[in-house]
LOFIRO-331588 format. One record per atom (N, C-alpha, C): atom name; x, y, z. Coordinates in nm, 2 decimals, always signed. Layout:
{'CA',{X,Y,Z}}
...
This chain:
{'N',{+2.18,-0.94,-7.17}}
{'CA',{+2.06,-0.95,-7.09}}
{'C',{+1.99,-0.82,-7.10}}
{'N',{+1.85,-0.83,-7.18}}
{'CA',{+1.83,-0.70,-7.21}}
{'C',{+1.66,-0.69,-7.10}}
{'N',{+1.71,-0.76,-6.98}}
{'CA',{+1.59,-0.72,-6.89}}
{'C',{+1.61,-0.58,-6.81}}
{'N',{+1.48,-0.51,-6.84}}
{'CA',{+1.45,-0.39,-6.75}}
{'C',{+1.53,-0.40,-6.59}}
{'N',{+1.63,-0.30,-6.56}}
{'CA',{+1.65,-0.30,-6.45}}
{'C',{+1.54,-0.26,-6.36}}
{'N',{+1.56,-0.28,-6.21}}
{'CA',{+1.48,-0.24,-6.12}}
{'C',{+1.50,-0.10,-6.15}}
{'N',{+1.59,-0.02,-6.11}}
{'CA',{+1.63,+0.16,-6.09}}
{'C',{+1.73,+0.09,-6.16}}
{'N',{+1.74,+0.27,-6.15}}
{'CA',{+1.86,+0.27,-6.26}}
{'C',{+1.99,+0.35,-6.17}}
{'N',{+2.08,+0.31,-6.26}}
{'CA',{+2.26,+0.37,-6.14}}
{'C',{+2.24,+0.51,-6.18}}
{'N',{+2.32,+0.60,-6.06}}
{'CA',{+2.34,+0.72,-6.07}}
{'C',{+2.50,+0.70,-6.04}}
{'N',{+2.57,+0.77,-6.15}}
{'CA',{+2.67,+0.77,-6.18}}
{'C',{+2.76,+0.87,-6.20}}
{'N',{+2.81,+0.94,-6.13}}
{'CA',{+2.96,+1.08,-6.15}}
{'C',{+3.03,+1.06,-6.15}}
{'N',{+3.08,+1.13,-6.28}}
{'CA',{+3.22,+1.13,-6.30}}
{'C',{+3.27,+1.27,-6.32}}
{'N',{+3.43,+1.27,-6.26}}
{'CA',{+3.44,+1.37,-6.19}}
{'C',{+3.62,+1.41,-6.29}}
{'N',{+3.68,+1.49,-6.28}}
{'CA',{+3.83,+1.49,-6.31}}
{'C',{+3.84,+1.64,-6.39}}
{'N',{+3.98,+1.67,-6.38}}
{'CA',{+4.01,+1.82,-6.44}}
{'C',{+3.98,+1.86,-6.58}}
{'N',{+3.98,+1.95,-6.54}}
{'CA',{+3.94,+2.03,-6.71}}
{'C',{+4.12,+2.01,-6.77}}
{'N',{+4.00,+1.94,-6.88}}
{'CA',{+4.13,+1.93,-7.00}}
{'C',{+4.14,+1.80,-7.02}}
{'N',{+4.09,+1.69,-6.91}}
{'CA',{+4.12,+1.55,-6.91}}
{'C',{+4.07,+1.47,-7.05}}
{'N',{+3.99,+1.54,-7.05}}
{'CA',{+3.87,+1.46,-7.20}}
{'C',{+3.75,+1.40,-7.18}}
{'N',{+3.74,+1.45,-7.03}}
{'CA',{+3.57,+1.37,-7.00}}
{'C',{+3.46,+1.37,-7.15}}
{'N',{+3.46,+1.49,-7.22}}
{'CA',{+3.37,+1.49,-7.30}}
{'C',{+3.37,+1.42,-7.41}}
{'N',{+3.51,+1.38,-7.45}}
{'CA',{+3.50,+1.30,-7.50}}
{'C',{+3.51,+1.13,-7.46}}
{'N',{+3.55,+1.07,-7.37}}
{'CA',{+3.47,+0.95,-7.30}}
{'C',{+3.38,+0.97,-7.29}}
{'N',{+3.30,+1.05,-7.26}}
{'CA',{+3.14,+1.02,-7.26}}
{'C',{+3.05,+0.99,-7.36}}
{'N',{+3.13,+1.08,-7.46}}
{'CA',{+3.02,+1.07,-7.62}}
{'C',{+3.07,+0.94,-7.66}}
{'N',{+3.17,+0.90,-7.63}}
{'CA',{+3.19,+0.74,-7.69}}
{'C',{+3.14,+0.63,-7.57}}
{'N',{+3.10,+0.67,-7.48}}
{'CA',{+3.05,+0.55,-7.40}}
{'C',{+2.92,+0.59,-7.42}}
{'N',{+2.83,+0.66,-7.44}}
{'CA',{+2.72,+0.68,-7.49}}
{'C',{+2.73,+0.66,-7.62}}
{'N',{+2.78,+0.63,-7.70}}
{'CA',{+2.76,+0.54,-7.85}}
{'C',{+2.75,+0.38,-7.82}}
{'N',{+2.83,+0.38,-7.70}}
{'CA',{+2.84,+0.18,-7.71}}
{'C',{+2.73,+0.16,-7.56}}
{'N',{+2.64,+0.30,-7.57}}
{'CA',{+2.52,+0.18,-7.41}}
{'C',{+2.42,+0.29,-7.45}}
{'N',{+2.29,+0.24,-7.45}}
{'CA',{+2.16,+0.31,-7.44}}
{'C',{+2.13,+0.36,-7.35}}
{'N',{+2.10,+0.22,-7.25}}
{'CA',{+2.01,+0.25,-7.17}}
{'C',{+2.10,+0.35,-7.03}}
{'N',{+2.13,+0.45,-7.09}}
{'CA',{+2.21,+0.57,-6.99}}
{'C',{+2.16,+0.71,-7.04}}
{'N',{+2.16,+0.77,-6.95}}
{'CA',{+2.10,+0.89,-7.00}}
{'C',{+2.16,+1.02,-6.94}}
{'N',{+2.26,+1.15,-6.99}}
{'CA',{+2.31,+1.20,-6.93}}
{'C',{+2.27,+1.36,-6.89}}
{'N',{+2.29,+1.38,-6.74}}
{'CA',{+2.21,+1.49,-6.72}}
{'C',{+2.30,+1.64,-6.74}}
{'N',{+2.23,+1.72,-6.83}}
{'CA',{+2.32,+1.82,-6.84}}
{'C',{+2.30,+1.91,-6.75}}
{'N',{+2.40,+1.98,-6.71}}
{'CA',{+2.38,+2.07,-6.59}}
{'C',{+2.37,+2.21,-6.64}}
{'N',{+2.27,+2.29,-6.56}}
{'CA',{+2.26,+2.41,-6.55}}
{'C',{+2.36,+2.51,-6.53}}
{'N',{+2.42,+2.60,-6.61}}
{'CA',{+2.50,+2.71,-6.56}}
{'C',{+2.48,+2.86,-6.63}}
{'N',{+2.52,+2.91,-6.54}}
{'CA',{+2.57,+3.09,-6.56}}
{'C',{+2.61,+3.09,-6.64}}
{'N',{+2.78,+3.05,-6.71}}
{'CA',{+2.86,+3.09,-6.81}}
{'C',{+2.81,+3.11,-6.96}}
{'N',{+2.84,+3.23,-6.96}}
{'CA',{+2.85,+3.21,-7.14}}
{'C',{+2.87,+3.09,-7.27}}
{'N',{+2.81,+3.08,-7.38}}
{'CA',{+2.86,+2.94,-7.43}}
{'C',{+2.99,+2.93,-7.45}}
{'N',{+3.05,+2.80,-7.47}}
{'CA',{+3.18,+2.85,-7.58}}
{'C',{+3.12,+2.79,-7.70}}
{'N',{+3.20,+2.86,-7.81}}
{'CA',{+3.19,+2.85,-7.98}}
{'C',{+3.17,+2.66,-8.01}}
{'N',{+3.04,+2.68,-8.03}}
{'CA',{+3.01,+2.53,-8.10}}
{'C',{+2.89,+2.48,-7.99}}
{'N',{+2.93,+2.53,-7.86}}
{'CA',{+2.81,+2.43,-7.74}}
{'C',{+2.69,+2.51,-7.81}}
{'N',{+2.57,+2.42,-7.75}}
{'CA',{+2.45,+2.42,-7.77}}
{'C',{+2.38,+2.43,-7.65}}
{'N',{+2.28,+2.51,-7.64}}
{'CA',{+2.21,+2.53,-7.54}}
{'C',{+2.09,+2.40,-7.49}}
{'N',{+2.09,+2.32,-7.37}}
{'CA',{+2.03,+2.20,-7.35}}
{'C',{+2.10,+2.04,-7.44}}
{'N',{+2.23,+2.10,-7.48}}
{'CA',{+2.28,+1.97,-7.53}}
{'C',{+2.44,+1.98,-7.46}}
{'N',{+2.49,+2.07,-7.43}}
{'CA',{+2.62,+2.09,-7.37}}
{'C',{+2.58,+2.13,-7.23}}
{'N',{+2.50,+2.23,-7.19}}
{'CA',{+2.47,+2.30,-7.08}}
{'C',{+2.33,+2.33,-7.08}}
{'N',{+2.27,+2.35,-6.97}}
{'CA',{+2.12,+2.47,-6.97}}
{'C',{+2.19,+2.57,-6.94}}
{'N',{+2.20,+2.65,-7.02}}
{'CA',{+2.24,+2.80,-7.05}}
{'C',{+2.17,+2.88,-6.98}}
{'N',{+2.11,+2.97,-6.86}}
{'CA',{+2.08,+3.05,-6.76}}
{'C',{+2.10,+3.17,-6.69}}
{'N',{+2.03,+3.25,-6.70}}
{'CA',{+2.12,+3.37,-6.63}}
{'C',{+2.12,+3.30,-6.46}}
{'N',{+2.23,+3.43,-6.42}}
{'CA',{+2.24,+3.45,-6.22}}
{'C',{+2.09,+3.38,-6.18}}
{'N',{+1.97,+3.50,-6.23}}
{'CA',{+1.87,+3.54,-6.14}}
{'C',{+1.81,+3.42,-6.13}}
{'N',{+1.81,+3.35,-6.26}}
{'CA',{+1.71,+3.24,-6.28}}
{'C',{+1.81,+3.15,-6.20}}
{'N',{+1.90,+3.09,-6.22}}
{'CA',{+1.97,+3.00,-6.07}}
{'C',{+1.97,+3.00,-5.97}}
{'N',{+1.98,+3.15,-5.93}}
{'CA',{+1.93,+3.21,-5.80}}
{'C',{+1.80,+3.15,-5.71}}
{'N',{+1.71,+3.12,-5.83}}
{'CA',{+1.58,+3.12,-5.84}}
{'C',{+1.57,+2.96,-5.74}}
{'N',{+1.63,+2.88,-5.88}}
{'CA',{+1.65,+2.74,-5.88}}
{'C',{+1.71,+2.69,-5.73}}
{'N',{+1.79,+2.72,-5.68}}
{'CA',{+1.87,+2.73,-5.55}}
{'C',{+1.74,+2.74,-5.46}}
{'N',{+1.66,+2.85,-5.46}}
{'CA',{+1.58,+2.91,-5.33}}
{'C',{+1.46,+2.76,-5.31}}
{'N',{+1.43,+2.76,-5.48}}
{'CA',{+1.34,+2.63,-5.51}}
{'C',{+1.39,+2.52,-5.43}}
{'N',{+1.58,+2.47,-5.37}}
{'CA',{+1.54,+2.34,-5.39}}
{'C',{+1.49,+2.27,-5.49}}
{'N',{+1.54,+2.34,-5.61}}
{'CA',{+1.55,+2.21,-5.73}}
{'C',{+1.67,+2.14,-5.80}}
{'N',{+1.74,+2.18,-5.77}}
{'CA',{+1.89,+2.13,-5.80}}
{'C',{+1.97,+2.04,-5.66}}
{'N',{+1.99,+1.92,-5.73}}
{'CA',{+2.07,+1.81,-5.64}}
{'C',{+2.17,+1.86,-5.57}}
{'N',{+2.29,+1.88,-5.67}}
{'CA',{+2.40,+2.02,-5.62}}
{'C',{+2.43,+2.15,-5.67}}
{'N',{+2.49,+2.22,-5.63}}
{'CA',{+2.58,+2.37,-5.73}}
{'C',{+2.69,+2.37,-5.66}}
{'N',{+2.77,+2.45,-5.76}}
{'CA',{+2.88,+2.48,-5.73}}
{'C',{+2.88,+2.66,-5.79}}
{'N',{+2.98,+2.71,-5.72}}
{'CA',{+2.99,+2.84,-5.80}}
{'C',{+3.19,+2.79,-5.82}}
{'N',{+3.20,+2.81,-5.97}}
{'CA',{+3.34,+2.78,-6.02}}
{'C',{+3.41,+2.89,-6.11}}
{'N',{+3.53,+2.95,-6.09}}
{'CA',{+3.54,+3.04,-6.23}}
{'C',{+3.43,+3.14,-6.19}}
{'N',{+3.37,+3.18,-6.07}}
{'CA',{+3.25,+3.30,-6.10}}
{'C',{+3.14,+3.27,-6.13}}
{'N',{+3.11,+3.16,-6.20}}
{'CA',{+2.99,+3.10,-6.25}}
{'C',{+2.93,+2.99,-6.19}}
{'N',{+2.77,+2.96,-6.18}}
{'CA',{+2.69,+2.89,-6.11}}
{'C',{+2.71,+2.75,-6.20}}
{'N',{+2.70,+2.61,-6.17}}
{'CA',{+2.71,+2.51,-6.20}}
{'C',{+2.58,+2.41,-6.09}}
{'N',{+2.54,+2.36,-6.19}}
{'CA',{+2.41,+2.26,-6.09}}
{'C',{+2.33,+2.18,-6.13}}
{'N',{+2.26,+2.07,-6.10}}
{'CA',{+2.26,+1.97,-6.14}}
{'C',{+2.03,+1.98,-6.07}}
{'N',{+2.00,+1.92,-6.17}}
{'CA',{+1.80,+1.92,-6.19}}
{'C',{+1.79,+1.79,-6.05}}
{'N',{+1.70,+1.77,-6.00}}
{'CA',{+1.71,+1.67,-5.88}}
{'C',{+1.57,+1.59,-5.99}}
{'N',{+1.47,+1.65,-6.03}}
{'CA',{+1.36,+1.59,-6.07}}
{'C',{+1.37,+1.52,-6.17}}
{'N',{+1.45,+1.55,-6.27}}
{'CA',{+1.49,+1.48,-6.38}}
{'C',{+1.56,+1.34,-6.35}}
{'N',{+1.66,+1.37,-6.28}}
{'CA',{+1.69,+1.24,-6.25}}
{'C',{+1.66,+1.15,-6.19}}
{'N',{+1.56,+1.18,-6.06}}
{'CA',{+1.46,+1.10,-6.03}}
{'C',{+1.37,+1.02,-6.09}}
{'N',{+1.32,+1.10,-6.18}}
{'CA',{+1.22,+1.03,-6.34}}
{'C',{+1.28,+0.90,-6.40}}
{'N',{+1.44,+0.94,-6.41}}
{'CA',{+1.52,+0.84,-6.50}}
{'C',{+1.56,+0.72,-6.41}}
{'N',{+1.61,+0.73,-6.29}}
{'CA',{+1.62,+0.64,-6.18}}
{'C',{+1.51,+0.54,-6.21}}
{'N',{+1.40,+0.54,-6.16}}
{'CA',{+1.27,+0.52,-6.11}}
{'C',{+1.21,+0.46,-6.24}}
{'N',{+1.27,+0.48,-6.37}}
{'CA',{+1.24,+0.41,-6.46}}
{'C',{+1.31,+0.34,-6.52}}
{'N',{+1.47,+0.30,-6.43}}
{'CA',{+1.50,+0.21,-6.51}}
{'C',{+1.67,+0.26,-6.58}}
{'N',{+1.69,+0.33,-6.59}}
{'CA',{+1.78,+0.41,-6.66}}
{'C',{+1.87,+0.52,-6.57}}
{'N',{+1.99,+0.45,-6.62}}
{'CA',{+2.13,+0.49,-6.56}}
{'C',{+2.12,+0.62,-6.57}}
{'N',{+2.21,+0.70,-6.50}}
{'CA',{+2.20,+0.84,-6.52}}
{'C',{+2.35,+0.89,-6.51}}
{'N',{+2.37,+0.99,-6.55}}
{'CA',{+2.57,+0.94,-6.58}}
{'C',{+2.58,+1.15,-6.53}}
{'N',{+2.63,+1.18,-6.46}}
{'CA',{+2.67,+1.32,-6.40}}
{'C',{+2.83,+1.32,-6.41}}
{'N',{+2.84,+1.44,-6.51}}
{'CA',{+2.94,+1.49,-6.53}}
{'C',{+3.03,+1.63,-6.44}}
{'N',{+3.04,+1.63,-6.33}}
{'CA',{+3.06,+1.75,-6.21}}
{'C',{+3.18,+1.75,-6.13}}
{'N',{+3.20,+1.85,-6.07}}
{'CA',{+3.39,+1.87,-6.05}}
{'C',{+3.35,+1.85,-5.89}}
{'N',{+3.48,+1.81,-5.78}}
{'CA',{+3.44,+1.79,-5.69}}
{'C',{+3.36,+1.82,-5.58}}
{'N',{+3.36,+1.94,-5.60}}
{'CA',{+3.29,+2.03,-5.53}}
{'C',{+3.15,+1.92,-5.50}}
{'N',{+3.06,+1.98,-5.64}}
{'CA',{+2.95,+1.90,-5.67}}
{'C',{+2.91,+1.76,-5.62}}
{'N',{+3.03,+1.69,-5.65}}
{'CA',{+3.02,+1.54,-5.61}}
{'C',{+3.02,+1.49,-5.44}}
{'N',{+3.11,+1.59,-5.37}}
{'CA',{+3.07,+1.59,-5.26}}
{'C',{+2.91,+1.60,-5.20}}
{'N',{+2.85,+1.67,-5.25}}
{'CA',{+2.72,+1.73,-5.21}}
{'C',{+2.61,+1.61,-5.28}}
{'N',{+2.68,+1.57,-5.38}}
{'CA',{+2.62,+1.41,-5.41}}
{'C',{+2.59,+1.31,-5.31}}
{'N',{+2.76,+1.31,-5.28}}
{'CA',{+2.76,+1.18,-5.23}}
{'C',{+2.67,+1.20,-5.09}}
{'N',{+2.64,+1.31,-5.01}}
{'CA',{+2.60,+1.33,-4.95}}
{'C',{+2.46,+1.28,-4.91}}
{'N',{+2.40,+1.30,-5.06}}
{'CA',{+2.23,+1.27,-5.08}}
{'C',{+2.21,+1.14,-5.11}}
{'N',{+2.33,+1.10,-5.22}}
{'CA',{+2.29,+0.97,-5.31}}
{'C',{+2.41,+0.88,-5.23}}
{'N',{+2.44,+0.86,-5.10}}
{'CA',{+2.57,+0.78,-5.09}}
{'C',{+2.57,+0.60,-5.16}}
{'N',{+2.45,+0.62,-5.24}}
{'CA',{+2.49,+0.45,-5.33}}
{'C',{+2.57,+0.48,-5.47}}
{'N',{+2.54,+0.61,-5.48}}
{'CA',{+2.55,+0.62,-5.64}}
{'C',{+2.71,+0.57,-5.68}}
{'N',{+2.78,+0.55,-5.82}}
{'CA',{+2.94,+0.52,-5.81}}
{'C',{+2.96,+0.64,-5.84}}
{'N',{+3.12,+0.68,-5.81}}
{'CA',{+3.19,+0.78,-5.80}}
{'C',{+3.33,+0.78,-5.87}}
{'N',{+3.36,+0.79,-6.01}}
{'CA',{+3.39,+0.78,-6.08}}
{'C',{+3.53,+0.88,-6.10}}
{'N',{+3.66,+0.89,-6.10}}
{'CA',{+3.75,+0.99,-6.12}}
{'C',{+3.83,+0.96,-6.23}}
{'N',{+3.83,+1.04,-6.36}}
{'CA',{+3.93,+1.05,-6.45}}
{'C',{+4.07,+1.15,-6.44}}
{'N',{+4.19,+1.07,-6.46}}
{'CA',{+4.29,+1.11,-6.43}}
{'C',{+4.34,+1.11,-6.58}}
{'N',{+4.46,+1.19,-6.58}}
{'CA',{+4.53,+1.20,-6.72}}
{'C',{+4.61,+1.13,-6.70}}
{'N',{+4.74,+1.04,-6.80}}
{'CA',{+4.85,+0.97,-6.78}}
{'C',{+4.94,+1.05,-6.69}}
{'N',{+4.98,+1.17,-6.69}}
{'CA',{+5.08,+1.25,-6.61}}
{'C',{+5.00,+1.38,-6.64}}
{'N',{+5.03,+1.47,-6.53}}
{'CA',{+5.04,+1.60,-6.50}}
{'C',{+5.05,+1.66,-6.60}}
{'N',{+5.20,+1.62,-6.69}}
{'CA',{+5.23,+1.73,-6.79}}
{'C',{+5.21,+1.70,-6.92}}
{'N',{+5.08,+1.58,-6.91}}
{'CA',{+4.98,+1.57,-7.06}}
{'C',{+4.89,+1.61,-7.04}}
{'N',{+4.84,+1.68,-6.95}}
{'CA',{+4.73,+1.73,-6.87}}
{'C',{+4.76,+1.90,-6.92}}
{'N',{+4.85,+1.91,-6.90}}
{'CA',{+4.87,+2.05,-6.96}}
{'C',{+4.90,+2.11,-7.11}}
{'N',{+4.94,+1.97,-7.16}}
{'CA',{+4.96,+1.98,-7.34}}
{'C',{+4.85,+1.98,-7.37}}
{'N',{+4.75,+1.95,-7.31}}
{'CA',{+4.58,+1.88,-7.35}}
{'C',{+4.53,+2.06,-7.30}}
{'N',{+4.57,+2.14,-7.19}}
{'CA',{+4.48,+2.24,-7.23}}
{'C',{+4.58,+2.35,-7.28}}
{'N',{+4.67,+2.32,-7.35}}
{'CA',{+4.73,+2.41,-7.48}}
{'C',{+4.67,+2.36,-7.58}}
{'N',{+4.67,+2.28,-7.60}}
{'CA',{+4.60,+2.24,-7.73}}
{'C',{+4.48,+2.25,-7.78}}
{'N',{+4.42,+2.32,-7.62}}
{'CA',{+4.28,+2.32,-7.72}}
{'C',{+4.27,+2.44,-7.77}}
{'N',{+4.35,+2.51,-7.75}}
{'CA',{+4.35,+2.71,-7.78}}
{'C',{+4.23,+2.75,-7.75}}
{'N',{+4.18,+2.73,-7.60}}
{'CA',{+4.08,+2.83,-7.61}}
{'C',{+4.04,+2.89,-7.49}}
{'N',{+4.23,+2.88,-7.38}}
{'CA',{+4.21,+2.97,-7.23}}
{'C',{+4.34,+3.03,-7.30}}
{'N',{+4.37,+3.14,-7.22}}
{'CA',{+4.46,+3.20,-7.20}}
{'C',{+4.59,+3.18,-7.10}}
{'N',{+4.73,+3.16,-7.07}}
{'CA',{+4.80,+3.13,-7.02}}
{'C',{+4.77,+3.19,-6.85}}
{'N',{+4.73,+3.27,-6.83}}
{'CA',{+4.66,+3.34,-6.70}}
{'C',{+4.54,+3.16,-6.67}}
{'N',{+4.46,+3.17,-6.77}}
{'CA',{+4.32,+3.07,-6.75}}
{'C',{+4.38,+2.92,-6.71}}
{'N',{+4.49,+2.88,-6.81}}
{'CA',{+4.56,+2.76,-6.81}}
{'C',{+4.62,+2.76,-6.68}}
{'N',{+4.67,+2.83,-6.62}}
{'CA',{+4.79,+2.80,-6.48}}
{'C',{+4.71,+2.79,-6.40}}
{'N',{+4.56,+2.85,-6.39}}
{'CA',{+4.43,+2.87,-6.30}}
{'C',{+4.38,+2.70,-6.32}}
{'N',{+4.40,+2.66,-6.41}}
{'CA',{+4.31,+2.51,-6.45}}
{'C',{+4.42,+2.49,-6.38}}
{'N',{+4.57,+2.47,-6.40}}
{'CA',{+4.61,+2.31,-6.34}}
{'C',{+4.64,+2.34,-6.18}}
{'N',{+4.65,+2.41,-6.12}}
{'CA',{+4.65,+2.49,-6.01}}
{'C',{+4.53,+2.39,-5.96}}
{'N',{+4.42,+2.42,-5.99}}
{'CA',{+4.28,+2.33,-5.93}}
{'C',{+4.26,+2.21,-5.96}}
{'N',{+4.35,+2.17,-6.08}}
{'CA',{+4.31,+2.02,-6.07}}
{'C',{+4.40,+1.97,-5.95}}
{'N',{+4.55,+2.03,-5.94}}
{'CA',{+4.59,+1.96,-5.84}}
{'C',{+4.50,+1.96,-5.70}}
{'N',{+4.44,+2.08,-5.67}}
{'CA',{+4.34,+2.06,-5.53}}
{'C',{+4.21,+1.95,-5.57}}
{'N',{+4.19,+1.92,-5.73}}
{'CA',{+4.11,+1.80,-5.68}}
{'C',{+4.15,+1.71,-5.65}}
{'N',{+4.28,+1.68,-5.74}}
{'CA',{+4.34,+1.52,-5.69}}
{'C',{+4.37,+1.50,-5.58}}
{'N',{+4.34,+1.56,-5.46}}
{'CA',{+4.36,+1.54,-5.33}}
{'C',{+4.23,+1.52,-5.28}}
{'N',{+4.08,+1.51,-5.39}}
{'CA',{+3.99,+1.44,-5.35}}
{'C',{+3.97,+1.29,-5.40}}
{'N',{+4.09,+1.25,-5.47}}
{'CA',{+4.05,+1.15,-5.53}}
{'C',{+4.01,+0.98,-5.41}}
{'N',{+4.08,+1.00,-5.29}}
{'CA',{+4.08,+0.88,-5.23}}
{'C',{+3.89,+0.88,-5.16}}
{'N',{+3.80,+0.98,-5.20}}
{'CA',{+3.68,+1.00,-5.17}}
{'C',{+3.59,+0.88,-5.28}}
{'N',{+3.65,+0.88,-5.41}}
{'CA',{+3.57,+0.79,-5.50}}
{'C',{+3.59,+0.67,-5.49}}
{'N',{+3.53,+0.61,-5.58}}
{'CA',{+3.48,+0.47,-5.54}}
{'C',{+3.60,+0.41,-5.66}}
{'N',{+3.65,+0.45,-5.79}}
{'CA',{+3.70,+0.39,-5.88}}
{'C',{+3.81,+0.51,-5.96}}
{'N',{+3.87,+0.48,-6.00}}
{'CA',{+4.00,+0.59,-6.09}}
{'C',{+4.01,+0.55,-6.23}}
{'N',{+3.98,+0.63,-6.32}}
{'CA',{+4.00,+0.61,-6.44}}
{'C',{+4.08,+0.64,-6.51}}
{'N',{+4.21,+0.60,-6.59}}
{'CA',{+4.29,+0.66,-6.64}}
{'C',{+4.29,+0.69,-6.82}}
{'N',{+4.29,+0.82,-6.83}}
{'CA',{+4.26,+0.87,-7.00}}
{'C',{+4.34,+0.91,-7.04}}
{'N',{+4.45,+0.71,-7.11}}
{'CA',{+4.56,+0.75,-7.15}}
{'C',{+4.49,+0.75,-7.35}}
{'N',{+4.41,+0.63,-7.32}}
{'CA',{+4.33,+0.62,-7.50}}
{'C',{+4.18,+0.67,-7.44}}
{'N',{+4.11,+0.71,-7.53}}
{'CA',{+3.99,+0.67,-7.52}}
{'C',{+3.91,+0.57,-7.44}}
{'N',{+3.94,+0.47,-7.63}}
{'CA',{+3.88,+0.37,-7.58}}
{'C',{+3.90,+0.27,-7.46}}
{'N',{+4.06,+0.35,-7.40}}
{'CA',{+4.07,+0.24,-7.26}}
{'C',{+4.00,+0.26,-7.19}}
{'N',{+3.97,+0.40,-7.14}}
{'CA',{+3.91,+0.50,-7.06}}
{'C',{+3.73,+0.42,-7.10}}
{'N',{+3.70,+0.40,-7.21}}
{'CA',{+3.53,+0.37,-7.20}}
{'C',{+3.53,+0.23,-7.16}}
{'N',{+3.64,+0.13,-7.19}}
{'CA',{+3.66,-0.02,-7.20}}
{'C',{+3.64,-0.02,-6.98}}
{'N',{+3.70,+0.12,-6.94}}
{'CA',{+3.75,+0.06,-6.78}}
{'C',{+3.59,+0.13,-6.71}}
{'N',{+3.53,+0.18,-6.77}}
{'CA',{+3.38,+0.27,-6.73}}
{'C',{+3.32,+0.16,-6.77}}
{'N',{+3.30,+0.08,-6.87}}
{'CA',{+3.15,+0.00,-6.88}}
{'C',{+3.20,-0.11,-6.77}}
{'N',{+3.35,-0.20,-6.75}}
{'CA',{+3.37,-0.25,-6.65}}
{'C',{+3.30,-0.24,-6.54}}
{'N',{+3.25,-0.09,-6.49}}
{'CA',{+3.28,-0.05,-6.34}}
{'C',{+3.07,-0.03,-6.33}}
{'N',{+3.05,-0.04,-6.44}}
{'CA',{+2.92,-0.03,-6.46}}
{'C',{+2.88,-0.16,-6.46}}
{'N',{+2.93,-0.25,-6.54}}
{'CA',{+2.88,-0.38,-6.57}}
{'C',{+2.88,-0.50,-6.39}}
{'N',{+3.00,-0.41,-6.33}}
{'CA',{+3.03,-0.47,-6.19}}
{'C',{+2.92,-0.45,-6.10}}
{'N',{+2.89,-0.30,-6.14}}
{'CA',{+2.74,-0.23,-6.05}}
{'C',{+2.65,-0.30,-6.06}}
{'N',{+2.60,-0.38,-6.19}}
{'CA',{+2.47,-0.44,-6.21}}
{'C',{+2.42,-0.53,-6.17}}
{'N',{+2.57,-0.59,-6.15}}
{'CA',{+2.56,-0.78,-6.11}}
{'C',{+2.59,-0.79,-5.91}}
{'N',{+2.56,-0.65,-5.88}}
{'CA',{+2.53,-0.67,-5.73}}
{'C',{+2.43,-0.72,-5.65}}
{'N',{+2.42,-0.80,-5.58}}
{'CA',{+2.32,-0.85,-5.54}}
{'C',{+2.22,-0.76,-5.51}}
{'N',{+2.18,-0.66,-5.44}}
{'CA',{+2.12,-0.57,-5.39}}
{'C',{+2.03,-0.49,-5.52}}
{'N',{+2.13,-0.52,-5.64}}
{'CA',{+2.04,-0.47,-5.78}}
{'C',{+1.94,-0.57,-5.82}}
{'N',{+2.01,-0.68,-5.79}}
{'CA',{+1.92,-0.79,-5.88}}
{'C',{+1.79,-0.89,-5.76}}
{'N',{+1.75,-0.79,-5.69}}
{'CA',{+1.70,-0.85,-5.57}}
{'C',{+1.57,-0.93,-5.64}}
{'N',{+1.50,-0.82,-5.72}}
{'CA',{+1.36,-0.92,-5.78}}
{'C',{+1.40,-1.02,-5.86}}
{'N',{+1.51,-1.06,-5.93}}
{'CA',{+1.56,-1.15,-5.94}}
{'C',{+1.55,-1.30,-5.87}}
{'N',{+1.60,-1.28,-5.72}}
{'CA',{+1.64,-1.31,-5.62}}
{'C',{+1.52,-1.39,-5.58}}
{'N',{+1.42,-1.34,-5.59}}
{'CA',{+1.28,-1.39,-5.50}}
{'C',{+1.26,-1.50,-5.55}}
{'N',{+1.29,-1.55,-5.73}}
{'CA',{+1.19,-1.66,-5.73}}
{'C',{+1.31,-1.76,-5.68}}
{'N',{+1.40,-1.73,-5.60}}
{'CA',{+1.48,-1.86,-5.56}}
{'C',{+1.49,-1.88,-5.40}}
{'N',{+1.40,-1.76,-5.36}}
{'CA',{+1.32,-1.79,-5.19}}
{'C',{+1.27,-1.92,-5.14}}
């Protein structure tokens, strides 16, 4: 069914560093278009390979600082020392035309979501176990054993926001992890309340 939605879903997904969000996402954005994902603003430095406006908007303090006073960001977080935050206007644009919008942000964030957007889905990626969660951030060599104990240390304080989202994703393959996301999307669409103009010519 390739009819124009009314609006489009706002969608976060949320889970610990190390889980593989980034890569479920690049493959669920290979198998759906009409999604568009918002990259968030931050402080931090790059790491080796990100790109500036395709991984992150790359930013100093002052200029976020800025953004914050504006009221132009949906949420922030400060994580690790560094600012994290998300455009409100952008995704309004994308909404309003039709097109899913997919937020990638750690709890913190999602709270302050759900707060504004309480329709949007709320999405949590979990690893198979705890202690593939931690072979996943040895293997990527690129914290330090101090950085690593700091990561799984805070994933455990997220997973104690997990009973807040709406669905749990588990990233034992990939492709299960994209197969159980377009699911949870494809469930969103066929809600009554989405397909309302639909609905009218059978008033």
């Amino acid at each position: 069914m390739n009819q124009k939605k009314e609006r489009g879903q706002l969608i976060v997904l949320s889970g610990p560093s190390g889980v593989g969000k980034s890569t479920v996402i690049a493959e669920l954005f290979s198998q759906r278009s009409n999604i568009y994902f918002s990259v968030s603003y931050t402080t931090r430095q790059p790491r080796v390979g990100e790109q500036d406006g395709v991984n992150y908007n790359f930013v100093s303090r002052e200029e976020f600082e800025r953004m914050i006073a504006d009221d132009e960001l949906l949420e922030y977080a400060e994580y690790v020392d560094n600012y994290y935050g998300t455009s409100i206007k952008l995704i309004r644009e994308k909404l309003d035309a039709g097109i899913d919008v997919l937020l990638d942000i750690e709890v913190q964030g999602a709270a302050k979501v759900r707060a504004r957007c309480p329709d949007a889905l709320f999405i949590f990626i979990i690893p198979p176990s705890f202690e593939e969660l931690s072979r996943r951030l040895h293997r990527r060599n690129t914290d330090s054993e101090d950085v690593i104990a700091g990561r799984l240390a805070k994933a455990r304080q997220e997973f104690r926001e997990i009973p807040k989202y709406d669905y749990l994703v588990i990233n034992d393959k990939v492709a299960n992890a994209v197969h159980e996301i377009e699911a949870i999307l494809t469930a969103a669409e066929c809600r009554v309340d989405c397909r309302s103009r639909m609905l009218a010519q059978f008033a």
